[in-house]
N, CA, C and O atoms as a GROMACS GRO file, in nm:
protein
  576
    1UNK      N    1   5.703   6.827  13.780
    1UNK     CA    2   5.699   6.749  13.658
    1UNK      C    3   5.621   6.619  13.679
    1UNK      O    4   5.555   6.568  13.588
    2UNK      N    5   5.634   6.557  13.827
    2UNK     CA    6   5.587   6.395  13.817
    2UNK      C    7   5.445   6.458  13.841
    2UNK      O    8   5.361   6.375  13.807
    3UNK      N    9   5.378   6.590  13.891
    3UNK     CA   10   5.197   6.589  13.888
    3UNK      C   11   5.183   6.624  13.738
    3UNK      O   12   5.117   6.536  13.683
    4UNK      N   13   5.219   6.714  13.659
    4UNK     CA   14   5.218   6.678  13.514
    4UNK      C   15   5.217   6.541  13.433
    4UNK      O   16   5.134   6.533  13.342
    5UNK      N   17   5.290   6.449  13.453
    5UNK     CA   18   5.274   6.362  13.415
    5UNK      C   19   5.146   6.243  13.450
    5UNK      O   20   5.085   6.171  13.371
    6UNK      N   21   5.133   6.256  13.611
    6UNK     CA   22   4.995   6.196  13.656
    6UNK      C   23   4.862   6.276  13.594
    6UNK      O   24   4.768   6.220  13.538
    7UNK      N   25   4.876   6.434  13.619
    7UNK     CA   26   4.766   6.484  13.510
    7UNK      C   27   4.748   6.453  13.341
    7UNK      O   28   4.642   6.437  13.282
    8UNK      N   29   4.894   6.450  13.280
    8UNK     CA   30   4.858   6.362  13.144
    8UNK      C   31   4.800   6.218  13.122
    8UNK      O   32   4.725   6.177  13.034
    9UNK      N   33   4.864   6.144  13.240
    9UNK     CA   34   4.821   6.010  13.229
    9UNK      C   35   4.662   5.989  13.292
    9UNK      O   36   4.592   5.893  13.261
   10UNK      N   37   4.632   6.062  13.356
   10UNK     CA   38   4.456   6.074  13.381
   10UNK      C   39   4.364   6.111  13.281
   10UNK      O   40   4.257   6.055  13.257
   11UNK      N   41   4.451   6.284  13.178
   11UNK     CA   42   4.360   6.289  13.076
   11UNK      C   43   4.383   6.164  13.010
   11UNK      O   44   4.276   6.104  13.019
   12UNK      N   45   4.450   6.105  12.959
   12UNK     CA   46   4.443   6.022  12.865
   12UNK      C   47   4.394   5.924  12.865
   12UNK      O   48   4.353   5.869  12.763
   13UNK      N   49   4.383   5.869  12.999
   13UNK     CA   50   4.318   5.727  13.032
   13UNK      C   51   4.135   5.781  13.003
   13UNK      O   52   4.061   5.736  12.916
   14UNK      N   53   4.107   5.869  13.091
   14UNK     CA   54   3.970   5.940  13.055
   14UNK      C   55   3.924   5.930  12.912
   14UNK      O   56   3.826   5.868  12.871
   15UNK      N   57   4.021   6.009  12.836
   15UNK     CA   58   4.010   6.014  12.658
   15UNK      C   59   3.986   5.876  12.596
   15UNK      O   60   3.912   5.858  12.499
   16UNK      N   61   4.057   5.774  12.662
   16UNK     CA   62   4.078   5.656  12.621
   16UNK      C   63   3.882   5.566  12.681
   16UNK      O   64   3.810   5.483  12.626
   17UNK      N   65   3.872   5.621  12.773
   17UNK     CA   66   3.790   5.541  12.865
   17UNK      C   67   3.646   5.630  12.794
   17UNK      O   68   3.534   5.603  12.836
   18UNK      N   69   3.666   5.732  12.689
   18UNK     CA   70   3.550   5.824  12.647
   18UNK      C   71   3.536   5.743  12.509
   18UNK      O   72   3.432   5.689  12.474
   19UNK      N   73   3.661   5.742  12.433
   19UNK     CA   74   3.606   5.666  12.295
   19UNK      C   75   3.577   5.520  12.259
   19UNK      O   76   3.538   5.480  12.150
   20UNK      N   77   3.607   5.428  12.394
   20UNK     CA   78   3.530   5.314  12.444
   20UNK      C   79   3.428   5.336  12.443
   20UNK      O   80   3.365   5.260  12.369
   21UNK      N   81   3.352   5.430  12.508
   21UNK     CA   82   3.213   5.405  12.482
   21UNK      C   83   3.123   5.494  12.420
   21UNK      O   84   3.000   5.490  12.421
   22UNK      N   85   3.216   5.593  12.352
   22UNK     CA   86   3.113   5.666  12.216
   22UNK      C   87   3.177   5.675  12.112
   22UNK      O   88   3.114   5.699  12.009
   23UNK      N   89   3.301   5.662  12.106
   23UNK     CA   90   3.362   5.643  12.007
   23UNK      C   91   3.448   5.761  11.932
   23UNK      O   92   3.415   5.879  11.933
   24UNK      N   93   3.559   5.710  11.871
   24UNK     CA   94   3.648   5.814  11.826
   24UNK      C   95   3.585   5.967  11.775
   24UNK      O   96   3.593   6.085  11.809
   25UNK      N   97   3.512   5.877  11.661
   25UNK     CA   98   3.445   6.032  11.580
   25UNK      C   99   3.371   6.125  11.662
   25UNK      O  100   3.384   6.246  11.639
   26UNK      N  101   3.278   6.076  11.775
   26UNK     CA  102   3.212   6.147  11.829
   26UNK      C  103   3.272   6.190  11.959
   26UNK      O  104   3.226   6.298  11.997
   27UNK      N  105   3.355   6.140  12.034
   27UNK     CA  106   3.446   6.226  12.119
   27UNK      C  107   3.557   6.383  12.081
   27UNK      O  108   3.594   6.474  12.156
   28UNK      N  109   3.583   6.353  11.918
   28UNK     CA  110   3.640   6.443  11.882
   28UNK      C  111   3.545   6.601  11.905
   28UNK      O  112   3.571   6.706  11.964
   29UNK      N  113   3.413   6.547  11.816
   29UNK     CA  114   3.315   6.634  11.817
   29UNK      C  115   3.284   6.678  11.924
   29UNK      O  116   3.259   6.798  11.924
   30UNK      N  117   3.274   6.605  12.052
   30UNK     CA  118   3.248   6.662  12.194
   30UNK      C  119   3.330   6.748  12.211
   30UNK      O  120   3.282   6.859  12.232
   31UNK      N  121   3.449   6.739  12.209
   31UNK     CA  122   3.594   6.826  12.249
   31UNK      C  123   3.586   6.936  12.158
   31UNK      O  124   3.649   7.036  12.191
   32UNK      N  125   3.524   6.938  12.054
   32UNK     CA  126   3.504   7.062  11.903
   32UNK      C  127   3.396   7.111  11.955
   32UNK      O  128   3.399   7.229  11.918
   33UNK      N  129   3.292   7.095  12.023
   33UNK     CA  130   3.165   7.149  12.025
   33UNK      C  131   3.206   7.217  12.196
   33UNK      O  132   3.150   7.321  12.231
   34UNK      N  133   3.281   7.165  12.268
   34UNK     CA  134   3.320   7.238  12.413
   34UNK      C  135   3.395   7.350  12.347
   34UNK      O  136   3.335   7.458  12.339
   35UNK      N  137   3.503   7.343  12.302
   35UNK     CA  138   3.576   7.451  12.244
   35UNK      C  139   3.491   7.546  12.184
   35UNK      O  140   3.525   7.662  12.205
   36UNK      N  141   3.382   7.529  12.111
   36UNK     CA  142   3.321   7.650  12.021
   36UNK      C  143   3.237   7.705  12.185
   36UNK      O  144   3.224   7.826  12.202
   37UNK      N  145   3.190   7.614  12.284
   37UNK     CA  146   3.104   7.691  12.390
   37UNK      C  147   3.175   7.780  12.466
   37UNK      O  148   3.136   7.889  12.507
   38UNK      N  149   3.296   7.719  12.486
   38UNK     CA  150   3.417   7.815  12.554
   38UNK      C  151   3.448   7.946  12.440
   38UNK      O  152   3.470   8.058  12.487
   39UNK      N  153   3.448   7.931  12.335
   39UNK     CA  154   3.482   8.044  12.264
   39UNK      C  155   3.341   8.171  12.239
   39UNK      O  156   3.342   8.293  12.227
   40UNK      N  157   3.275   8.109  12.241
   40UNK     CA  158   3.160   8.168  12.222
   40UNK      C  159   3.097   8.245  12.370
   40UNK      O  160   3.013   8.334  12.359
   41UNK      N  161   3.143   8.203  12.497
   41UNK     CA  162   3.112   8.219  12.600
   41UNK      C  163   3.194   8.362  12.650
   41UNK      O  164   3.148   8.442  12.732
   42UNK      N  165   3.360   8.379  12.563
   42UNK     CA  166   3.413   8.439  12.621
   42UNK      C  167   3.395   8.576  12.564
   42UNK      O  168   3.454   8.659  12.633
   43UNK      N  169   3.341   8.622  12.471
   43UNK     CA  170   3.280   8.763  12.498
   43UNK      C  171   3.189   8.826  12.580
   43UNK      O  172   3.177   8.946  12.605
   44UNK      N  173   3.094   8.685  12.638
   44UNK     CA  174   2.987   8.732  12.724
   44UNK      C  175   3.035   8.766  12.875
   44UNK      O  176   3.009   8.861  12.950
   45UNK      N  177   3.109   8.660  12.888
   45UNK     CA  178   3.176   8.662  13.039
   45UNK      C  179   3.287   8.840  13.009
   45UNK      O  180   3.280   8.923  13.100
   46UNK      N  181   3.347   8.863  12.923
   46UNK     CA  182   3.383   9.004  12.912
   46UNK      C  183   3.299   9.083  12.926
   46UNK      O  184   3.313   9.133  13.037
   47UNK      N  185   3.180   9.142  12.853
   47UNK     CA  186   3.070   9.236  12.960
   47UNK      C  187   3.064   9.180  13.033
   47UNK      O  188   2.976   9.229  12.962
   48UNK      N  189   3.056   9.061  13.191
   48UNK     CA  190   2.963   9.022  13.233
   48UNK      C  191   3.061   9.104  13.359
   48UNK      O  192   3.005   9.174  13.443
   49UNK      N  193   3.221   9.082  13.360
   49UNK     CA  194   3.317   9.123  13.425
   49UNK      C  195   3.329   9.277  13.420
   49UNK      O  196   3.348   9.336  13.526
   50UNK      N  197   3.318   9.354  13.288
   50UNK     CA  198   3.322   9.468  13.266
   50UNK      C  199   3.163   9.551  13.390
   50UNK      O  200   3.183   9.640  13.473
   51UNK      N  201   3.066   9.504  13.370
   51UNK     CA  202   2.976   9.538  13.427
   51UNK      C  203   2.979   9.564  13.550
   51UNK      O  204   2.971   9.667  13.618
   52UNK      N  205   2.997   9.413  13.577
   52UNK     CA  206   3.028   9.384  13.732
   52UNK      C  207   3.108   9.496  13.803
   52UNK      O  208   3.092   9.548  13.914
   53UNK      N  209   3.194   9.516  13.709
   53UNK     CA  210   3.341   9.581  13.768
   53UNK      C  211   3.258   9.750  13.792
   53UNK      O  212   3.300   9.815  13.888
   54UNK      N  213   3.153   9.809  13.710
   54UNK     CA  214   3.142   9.933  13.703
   54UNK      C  215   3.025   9.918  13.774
   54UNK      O  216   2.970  10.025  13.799
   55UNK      N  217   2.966   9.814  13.816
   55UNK     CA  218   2.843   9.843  13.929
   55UNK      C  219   2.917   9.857  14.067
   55UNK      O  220   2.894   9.945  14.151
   56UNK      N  221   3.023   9.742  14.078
   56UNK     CA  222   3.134   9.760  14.223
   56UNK      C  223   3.181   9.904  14.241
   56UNK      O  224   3.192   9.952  14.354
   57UNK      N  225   3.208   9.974  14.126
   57UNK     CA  226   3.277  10.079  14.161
   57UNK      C  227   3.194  10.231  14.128
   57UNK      O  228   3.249  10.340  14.116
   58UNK      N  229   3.031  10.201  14.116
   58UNK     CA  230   2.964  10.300  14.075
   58UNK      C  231   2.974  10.405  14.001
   58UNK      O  232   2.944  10.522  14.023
   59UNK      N  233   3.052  10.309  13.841
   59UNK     CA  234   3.048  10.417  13.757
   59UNK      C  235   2.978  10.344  13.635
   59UNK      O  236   2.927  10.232  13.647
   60UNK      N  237   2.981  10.418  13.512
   60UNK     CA  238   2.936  10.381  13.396
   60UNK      C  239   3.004  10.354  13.316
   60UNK      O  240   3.108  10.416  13.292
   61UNK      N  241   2.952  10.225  13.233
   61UNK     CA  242   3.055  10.191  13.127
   61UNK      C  243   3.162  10.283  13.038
   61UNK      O  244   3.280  10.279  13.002
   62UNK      N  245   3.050  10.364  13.028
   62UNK     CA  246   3.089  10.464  12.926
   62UNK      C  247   3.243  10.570  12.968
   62UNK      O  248   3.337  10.604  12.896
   63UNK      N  249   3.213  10.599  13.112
   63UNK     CA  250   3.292  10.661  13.163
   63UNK      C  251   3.437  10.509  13.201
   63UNK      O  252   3.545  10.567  13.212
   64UNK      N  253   3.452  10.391  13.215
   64UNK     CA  254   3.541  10.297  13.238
   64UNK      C  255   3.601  10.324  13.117
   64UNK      O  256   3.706  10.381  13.143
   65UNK      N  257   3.584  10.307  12.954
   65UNK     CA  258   3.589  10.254  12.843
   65UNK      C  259   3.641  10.474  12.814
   65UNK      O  260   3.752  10.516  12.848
   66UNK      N  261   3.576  10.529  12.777
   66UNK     CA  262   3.625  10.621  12.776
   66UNK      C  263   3.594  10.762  12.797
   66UNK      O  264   3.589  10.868  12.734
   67UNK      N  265   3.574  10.713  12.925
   67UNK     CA  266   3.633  10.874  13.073
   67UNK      C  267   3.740  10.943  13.053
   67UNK      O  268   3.840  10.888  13.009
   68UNK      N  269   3.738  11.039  13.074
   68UNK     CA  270   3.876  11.125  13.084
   68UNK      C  271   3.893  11.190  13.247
   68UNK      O  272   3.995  11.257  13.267
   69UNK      N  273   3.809  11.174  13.347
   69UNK     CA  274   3.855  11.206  13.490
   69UNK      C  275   3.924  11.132  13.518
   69UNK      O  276   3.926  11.022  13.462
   70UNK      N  277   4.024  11.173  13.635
   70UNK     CA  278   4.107  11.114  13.711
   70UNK      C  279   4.045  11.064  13.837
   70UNK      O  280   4.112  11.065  13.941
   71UNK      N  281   3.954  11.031  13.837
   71UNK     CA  282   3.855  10.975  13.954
   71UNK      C  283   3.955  10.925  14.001
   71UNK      O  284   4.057  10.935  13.933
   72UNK      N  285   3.966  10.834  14.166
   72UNK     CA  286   4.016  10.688  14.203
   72UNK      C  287   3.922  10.599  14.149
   72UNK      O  288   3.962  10.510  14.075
   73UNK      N  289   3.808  10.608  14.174
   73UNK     CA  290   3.718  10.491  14.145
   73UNK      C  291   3.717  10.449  13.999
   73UNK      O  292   3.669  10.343  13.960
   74UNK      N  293   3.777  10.549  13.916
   74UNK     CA  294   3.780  10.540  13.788
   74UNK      C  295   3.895  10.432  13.797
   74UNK      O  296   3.861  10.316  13.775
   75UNK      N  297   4.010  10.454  13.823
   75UNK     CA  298   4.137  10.430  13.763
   75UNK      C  299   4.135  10.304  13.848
   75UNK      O  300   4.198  10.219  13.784
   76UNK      N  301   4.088  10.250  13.968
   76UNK     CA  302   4.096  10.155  14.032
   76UNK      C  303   3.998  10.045  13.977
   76UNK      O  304   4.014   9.923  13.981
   77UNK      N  305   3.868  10.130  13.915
   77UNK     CA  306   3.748  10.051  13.796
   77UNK      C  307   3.846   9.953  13.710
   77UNK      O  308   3.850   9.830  13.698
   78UNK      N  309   3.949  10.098  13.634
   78UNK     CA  310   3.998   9.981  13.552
   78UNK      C  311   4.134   9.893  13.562
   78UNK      O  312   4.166   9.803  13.484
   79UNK      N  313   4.200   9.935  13.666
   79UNK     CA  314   4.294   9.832  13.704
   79UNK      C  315   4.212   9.702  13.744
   79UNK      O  316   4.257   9.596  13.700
   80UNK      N  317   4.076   9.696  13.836
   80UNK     CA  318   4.084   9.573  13.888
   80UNK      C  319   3.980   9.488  13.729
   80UNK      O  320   3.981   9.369  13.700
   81UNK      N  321   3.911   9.591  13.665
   81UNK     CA  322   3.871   9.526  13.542
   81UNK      C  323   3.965   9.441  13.460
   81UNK      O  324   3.932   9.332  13.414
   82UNK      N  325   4.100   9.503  13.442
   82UNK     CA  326   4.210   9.426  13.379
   82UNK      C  327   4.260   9.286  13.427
   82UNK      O  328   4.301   9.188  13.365
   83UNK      N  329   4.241   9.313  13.572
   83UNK     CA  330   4.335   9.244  13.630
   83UNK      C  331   4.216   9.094  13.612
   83UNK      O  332   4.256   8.981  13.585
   84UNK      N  333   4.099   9.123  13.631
   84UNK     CA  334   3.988   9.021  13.647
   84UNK      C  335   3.988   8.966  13.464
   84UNK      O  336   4.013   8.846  13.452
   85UNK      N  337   3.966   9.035  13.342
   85UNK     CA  338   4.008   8.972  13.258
   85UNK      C  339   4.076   8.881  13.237
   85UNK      O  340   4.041   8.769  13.202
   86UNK      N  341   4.251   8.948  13.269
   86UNK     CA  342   4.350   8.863  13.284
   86UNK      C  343   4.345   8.749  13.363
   86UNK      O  344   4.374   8.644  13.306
   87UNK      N  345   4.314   8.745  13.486
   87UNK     CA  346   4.314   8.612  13.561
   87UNK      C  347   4.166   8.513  13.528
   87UNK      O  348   4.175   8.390  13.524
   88UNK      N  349   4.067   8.568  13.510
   88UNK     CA  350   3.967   8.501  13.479
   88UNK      C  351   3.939   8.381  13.304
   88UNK      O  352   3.906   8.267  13.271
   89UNK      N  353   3.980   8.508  13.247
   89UNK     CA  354   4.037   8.485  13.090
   89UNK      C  355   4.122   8.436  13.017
   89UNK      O  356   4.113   8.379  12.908
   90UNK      N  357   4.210   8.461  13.084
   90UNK     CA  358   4.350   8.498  13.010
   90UNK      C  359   4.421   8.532  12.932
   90UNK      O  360   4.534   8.504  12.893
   91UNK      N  361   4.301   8.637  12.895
   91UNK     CA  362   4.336   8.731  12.815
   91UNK      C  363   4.475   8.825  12.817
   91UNK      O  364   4.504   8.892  12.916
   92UNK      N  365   4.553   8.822  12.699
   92UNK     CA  366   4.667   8.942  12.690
   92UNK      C  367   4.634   9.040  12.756
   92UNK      O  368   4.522   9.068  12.796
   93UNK      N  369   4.783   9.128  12.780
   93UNK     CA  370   4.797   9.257  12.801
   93UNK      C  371   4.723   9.406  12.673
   93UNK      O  372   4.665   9.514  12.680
   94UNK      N  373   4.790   9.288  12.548
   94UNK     CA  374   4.730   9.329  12.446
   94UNK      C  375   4.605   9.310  12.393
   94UNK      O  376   4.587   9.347  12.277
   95UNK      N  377   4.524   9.264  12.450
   95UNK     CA  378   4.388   9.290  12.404
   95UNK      C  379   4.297   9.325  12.502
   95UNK      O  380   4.185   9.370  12.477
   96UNK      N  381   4.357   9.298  12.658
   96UNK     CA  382   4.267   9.388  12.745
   96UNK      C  383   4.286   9.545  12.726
   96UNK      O  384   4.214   9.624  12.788
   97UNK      N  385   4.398   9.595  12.627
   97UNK     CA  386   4.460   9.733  12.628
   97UNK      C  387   4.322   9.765  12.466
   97UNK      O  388   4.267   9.875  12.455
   98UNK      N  389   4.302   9.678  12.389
   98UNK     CA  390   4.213   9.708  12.304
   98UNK      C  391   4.075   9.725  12.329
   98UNK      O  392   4.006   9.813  12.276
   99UNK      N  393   4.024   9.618  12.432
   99UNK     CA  394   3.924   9.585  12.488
   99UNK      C  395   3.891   9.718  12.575
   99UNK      O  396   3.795   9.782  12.533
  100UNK      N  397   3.939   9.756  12.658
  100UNK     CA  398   3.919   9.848  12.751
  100UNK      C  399   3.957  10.033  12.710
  100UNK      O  400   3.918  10.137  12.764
  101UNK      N  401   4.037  10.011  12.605
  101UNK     CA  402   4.062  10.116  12.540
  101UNK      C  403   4.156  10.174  12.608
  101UNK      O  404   4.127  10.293  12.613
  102UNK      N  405   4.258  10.153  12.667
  102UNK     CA  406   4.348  10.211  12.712
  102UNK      C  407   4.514  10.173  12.619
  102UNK      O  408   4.532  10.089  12.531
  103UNK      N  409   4.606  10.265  12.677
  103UNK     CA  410   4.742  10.202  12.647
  103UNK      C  411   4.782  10.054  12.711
  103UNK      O  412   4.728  10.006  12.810
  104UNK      N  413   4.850  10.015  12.661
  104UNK     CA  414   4.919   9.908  12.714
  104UNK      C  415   4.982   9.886  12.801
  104UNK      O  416   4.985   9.780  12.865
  105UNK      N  417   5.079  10.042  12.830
  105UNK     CA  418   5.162  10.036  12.924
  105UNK      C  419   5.042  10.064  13.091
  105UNK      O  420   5.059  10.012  13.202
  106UNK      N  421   4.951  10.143  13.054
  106UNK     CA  422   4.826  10.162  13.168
  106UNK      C  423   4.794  10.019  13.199
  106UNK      O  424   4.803   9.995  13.319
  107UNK      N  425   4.762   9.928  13.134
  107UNK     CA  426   4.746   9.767  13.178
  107UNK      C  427   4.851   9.731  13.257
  107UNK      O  428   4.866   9.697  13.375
  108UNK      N  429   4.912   9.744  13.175
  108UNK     CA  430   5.060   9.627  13.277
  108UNK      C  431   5.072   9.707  13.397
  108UNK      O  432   5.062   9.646  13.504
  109UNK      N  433   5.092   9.848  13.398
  109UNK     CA  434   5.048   9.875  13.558
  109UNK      C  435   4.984   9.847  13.639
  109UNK      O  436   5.027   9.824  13.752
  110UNK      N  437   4.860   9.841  13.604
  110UNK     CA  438   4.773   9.806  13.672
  110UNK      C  439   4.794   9.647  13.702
  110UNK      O  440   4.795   9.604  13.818
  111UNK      N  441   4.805   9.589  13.623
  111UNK     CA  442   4.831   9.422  13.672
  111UNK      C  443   4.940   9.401  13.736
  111UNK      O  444   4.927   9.297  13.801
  112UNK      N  445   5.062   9.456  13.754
  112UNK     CA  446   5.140   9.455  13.841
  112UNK      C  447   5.119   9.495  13.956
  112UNK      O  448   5.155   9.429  14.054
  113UNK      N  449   5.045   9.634  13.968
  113UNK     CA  450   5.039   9.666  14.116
  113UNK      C  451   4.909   9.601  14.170
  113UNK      O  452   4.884   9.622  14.288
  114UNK      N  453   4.818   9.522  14.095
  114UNK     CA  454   4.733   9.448  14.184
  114UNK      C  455   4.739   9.301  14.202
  114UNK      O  456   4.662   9.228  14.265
  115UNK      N  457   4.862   9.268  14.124
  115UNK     CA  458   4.897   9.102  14.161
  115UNK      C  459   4.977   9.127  14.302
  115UNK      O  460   5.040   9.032  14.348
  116UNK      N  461   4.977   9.244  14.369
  116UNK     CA  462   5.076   9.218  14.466
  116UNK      C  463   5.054   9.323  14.572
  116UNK      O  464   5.129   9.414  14.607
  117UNK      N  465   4.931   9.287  14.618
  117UNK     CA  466   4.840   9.415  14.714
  117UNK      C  467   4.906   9.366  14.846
  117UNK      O  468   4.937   9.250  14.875
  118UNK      N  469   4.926   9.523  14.949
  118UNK     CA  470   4.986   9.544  15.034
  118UNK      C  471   4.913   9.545  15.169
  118UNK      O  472   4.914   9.651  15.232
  119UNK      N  473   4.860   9.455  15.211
  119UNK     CA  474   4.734   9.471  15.324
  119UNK      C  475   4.790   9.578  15.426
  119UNK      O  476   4.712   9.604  15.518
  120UNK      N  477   4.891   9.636  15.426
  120UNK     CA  478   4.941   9.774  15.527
  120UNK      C  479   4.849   9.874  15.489
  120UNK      O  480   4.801   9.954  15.570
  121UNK      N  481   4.821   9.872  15.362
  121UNK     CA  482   4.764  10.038  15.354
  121UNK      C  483   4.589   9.995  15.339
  121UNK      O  484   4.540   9.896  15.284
  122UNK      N  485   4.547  10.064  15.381
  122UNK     CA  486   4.372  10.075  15.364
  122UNK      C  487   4.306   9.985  15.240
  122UNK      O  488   4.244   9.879  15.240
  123UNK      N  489   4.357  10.089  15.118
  123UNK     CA  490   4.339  10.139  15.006
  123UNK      C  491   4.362   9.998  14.955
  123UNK      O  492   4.262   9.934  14.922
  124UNK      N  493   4.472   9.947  14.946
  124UNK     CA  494   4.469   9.816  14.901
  124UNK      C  495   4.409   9.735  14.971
  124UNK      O  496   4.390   9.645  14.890
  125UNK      N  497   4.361   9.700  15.070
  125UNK     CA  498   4.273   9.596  15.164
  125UNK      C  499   4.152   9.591  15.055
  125UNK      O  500   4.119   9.500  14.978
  126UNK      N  501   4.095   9.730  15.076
  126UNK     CA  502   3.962   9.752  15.027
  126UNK      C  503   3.993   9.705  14.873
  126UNK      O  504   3.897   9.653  14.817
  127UNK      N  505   4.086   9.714  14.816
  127UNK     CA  506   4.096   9.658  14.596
  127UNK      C  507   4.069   9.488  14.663
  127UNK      O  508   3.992   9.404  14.617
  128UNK      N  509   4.181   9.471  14.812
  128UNK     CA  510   4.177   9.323  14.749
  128UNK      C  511   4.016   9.223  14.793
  128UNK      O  512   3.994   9.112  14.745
  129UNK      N  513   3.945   9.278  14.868
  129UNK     CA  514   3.806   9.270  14.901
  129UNK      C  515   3.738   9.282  14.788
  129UNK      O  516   3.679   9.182  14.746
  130UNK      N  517   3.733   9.396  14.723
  130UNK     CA  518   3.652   9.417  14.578
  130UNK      C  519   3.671   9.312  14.491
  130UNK      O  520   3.586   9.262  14.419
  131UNK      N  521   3.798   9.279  14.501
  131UNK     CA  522   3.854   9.174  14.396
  131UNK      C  523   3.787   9.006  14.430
  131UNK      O  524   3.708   8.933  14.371
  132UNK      N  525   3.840   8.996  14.516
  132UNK     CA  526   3.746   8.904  14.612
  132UNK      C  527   3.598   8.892  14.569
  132UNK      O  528   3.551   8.816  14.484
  133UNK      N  529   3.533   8.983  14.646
  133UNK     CA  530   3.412   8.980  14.573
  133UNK      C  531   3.364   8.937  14.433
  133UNK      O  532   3.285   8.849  14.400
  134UNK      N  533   3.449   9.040  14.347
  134UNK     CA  534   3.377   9.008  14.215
  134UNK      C  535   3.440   8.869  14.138
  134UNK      O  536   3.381   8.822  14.041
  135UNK      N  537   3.538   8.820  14.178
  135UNK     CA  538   3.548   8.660  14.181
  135UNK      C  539   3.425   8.588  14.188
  135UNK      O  540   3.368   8.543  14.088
  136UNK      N  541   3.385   8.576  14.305
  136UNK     CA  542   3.282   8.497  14.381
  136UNK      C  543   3.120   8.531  14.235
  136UNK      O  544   3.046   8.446  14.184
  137UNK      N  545   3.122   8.662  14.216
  137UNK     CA  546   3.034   8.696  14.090
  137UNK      C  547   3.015   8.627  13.987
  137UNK      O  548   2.910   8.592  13.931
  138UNK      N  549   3.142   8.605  13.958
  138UNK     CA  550   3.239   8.598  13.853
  138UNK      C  551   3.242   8.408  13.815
  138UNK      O  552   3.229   8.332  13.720
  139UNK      N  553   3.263   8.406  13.927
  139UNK     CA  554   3.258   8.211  13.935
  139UNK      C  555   3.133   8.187  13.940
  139UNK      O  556   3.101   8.120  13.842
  140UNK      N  557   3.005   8.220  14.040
  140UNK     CA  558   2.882   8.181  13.998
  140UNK      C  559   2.844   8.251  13.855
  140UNK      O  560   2.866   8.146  13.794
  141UNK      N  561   2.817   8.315  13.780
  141UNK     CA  562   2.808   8.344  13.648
  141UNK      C  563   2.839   8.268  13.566
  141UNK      O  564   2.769   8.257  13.465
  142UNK      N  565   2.959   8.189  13.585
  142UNK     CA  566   3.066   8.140  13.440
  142UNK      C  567   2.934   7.954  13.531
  142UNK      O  568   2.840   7.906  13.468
  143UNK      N  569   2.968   7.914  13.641
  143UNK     CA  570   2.878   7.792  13.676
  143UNK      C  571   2.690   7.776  13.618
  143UNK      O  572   2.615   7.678  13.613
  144UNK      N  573   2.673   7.902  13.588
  144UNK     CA  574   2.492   7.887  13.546
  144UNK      C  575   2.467   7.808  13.473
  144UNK      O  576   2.350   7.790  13.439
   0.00000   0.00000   0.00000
């Protein structure tokens, strides 16, 4: 609670120390015009993750979005696609389940069993590497 409160009392002094020198009306507008870039940004960064995710795992969109094999590379495509939404985004359960075209309950699986990878077995080493990776993608992309 007391770094919450040092983080409020920093934004505010900042906020305070911004309309000193441009002034109320036009600080608002700064903060309105970041919000529309952030909103506007976040469909792009969704293909940009979706992509990413199906070049890592050498498949095609078409087949991520709607495949009907039981590949691994498929089903691991779209667990770690979800999971990178979700943490990158923060996007719902419910709209990565719209977004990606799956059920809902297929999401929350998947985000459960990859918030909590088991470095014993192979299989998960290698998700949490991939994951890894497409972070690092993922963060230079969103910095350009």
């Amino acid at each position: 609670m007391n770094k919450d409160r040092k983080n409020a009392n920093y934004l505010i002094n900042e906020l305070l120390h911004t309309i000193d020198k441009i002034g109320i009306k036009e600080t608002i507008q700064a903060l309105k015009r970041k919000q529309e870039d952030i909103q506007s940004s976040i469909p792009e960064l969704q293909i940009h993750i979706i992509h990413q995710t199906c070049k890592q795992f050498n498949i095609q969109e078409e087949t991520l979005l709607r495949g009907r094999d039981k590949s691994e590379e498929r089903y691991n495509a779209i667990g770690v696609c979800a999971f990178l939404l979700h943490n990158h985004l923060g996007i719902t359960q419910t709209k990565i389940s719209m977004l990606l075209k799956k059920d809902i309950s297929t999401i929350s699986r998947h985000l459960k069993r990859l918030s909590c990878l088991d470095k014993k077995y192979k299989n998960e080493r290698e998700l949490e590497i991939i994951i890894s990776d497409l972070d690092i993608k993922i963060k230079e992309y969103k910095n350009k």
